[in-house]
TIVOKE-558372 format. One line per 10 residues: number of its first residue (from 1); their letters; for each residue x, z, y of C-alpha. Coordinates in steps of 0.1 Angstrom, whole numbers, always signed. Example, Ala and Ser with C-alpha at 12.3 -4.5 7.8 and 13.67 -1.06 7.14 Angstrom:
2
1	as	+123/+78/-45  +137/+71/-11;
***
This chain:
328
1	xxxxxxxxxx	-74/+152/-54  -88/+140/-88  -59/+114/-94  -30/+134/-73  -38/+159/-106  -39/+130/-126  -9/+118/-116  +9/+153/-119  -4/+155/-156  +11/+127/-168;
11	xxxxxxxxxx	+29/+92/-163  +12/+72/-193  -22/+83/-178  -15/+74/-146  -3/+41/-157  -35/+42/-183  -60/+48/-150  -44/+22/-133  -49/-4/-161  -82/+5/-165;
21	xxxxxxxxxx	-95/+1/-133  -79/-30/-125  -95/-43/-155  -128/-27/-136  -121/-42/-102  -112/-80/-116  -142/-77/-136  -166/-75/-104  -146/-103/-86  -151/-124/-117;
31	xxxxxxxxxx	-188/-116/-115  -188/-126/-77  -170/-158/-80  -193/-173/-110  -222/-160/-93  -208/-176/-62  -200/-213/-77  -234/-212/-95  -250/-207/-60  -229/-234/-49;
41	xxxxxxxxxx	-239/-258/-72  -272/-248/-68  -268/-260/-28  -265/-226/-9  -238/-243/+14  -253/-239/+47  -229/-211/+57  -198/-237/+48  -209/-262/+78  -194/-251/+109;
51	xxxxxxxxxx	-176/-216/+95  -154/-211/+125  -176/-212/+150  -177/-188/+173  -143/-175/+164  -117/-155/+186  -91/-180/+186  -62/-162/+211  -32/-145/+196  -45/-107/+199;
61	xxxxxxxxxx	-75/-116/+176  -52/-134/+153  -31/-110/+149  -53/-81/+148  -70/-102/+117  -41/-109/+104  -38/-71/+98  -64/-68/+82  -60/-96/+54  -24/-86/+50;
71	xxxxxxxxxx	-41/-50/+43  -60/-65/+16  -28/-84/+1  -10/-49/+3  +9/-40/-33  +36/-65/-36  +59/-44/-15  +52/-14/-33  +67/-22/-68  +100/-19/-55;
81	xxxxxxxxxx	+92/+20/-48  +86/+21/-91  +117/-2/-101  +137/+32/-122  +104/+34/-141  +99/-2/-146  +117/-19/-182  +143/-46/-171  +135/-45/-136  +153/-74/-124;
91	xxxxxxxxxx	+135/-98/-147  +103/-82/-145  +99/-72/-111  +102/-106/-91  +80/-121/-123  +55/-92/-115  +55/-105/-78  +56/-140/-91  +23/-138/-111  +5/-115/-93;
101	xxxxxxxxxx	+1/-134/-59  -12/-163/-69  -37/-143/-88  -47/-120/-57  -45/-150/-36  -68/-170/-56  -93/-143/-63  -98/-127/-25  -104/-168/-14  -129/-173/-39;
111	xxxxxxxxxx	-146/-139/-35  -147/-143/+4  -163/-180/-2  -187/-165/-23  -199/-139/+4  -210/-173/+23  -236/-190/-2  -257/-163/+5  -244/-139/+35  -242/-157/+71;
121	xxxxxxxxxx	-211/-147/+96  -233/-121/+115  -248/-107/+83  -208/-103/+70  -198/-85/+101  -225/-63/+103  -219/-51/+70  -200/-20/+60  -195/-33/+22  -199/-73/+21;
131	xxxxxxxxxx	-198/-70/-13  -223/-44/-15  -246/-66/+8  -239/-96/-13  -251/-81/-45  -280/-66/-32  -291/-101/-19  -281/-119/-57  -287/-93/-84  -323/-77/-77;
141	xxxxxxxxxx	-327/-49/-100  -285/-51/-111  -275/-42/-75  -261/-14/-83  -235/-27/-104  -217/-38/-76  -210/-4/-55  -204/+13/-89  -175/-19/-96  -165/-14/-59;
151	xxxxxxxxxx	-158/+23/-68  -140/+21/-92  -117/-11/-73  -111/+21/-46  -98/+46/-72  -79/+20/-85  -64/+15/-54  -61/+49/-43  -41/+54/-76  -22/+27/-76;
161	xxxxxxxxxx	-9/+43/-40  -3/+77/-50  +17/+66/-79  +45/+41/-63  +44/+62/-28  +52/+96/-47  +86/+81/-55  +94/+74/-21  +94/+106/-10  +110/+116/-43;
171	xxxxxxxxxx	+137/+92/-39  +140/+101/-3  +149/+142/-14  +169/+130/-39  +194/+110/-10  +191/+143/+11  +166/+132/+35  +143/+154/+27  +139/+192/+15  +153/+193/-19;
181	xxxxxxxxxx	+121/+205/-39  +110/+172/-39  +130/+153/-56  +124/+176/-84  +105/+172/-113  +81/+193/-136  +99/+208/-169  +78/+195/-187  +59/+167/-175  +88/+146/-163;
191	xxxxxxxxxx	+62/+139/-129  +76/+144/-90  +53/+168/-89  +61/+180/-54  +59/+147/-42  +31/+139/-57  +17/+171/-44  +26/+160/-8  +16/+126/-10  -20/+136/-18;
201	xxxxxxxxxx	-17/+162/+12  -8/+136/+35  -38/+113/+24  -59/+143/+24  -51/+146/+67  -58/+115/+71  -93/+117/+63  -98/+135/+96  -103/+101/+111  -134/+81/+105;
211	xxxxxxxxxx	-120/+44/+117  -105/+31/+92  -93/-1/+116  -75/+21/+135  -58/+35/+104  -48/+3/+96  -36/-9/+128  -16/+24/+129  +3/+17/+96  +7/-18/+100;
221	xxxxxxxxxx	+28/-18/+126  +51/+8/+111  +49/-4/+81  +58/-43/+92  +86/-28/+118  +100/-12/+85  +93/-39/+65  +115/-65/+97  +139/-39/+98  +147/-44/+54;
231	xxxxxxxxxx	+145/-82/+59  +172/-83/+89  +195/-59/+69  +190/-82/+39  +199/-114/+60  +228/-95/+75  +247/-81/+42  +239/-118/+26  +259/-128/+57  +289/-102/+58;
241	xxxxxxxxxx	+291/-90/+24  +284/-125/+2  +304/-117/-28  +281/-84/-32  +270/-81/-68  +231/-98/-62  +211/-92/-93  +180/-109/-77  +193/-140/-63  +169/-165/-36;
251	xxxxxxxxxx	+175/-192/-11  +182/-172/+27  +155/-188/+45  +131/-169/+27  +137/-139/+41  +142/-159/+75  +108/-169/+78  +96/-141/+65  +117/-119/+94  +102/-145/+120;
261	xxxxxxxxxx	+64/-135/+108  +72/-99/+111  +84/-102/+147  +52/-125/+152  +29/-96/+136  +51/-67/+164  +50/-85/+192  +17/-94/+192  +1/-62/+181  +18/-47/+208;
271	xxxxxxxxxx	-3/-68/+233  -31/-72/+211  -40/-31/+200  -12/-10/+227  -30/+19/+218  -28/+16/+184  +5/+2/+181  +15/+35/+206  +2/+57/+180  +18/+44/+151;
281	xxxxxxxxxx	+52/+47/+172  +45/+83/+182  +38/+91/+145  +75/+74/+139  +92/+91/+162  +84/+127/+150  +109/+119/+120  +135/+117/+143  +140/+156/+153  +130/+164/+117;
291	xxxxxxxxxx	+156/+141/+107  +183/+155/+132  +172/+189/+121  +171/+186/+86  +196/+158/+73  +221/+148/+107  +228/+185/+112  +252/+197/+87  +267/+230/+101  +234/+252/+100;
301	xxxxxxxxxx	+235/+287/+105  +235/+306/+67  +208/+325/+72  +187/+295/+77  +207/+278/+44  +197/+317/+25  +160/+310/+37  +156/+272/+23  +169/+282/-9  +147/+312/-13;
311	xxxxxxxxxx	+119/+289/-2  +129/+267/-26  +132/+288/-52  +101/+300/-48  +83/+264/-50  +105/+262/-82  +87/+288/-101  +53/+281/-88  +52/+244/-96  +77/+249/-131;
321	xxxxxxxx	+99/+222/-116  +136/+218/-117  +161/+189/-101  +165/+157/-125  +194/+153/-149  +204/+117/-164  +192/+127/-197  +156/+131/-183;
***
């Protein structure tokens, strides 16, 4: 609620918050990594000998893990919801995606390998914070530094989220697919604040549930069958529409064998979690008689038309917002 207000406020402090506590969140990965070479070269290797021992090693586990890490990775895909607010997009947005995956890459290996010189595999997965667990096994009296650092790496996150996945839906009411209030902005401010407003509700809900694997597994596979679904319109425009203007130009089999992992990561999840993946359908499909009602059904009656716009025009004047011109 704290950075859904934030984020209403202002823009620059969003983007402020967000540089901050990446700053934050880098800094205690930094931390674990030297502490985790020093350990190394002081010999705590034990837990390196025979790591996959023991492992589930079928497709369903795989894929289930593969989840997981992707969930970790997850933030490349959402600068493209931020690309009107971002300065020459088309140079710095595939640099952005360039530079920052290495990074993360490099970073979550090393931090994971530094879990190991002093956490066995048993000790990791009965953990509910391995980083937690790691510092109070290294630090002594400077535990604490780690939960506070792991903090502020979640309000990061959560930030981070709230800012790119406002302008989805903000975007979305601003192509008519959904009500028209929000893809307004405040007066003022020059925030989507009712998209902001509902983004923050939504993540608010979702805090009835307590298993956060399930969560995941119920947005992975929508979010992967969404993400297949972009990559096979991609390949099939480069294929009937070549001489498209293509401001971001790369080689087709990219997005190829990217397609063929997201088929891998559907197919299996539907074996591997069916309930899961079921859910995460279910939730999918409730779009589709909203969308019918709201956006494929042009002829509706006028007093319904008389009672969106009063609605609307009520939201208006509560939240001092009003629809975006090209000057703003």
């Amino acid at each position: 609620m704290t950075l859904t207000a934030i984020n209403v406020l202002s823009v620059k402090v969003a983007s402020s918050v967000q540089t901050l506590f990446t700053i934050a969140k880098l800094f205690a990965l930094v931390l674990i990594i030297i502490t985790g070479i020093v350990l190394m070269c002081m010999g705590n290797v034990g837990n390196f000998q025979n790591p996959f021992e023991g492992s589930i090693t079928d497709v369903k586990g795989i894929s289930l893990s593969i989840y997981s890490a992707l969930f970790s990775y997850a933030g490349w895909n959402f600068l493209n919801f931020v690309t009107e607010e971002i300065k020459d997009p088309y140079k710095t947005l595939p640099r952005a995606i360039y530079i920052s995956l290495p990074i993360v890459t490099i970073v979550y290996v090393l931090s994971n390998a530094a879990y190991f010189t002093k956490m066995d595999v048993s000790e990791i997965l009965a953990s509910p914070a391995v980083a937690v667990g790691f510092g109070d096994k290294v630090y002594g009296v400077m535990a604490w530094i780690i939960p506070l650092f792991v903090a502020l790496s979640c309000f990061g996150g959560v930030n981070g989220l709230l800012f790119t996945s406002g302008r989805l839906f903000f975007v979305g009411a601003r192509e008519g697919q959904l009500p028209v209030i929000m893809g307004m902005i405040h007066s003022k401010r020059h925030t989507p604040m009712p998209a902001l407003l509902f983004t923050g509700g939504l993540s608010l809900v979702m805090l009835a549930s307590n298993d956060i694997f399930a969560l995941i597994n119920y947005m992975s596979f929508v979010q992967w069958l969404s993400v297949g679904a972009s990559i096979g319109a991609l390949i099939y425009l480069r294929w009937k529409m070549p001489d498209l203007h293509r401001p971001i130009r790369f080689n087709i089999a990219i997005p190829i064998v990217f397609g063929l992992a997201c088929v891998f990561l559907l197919v299996a999840s539907l074996f591997a979690a069916p309930r899961d993946t079921g859910m995460g359908c279910l939730i999918t499909l409730t779009g589709i008689p909203v969308y019918l009602i709201g956006v494929a059904w042009k002829n509706k009656p006028k007093a319904f038309n008389r009672l969106m716009v009063r609605w609307t025009l009520i939201g208006q004047k509560a939240m001092g917002v009003a629809a975006q011109t090209k000057s703003a």
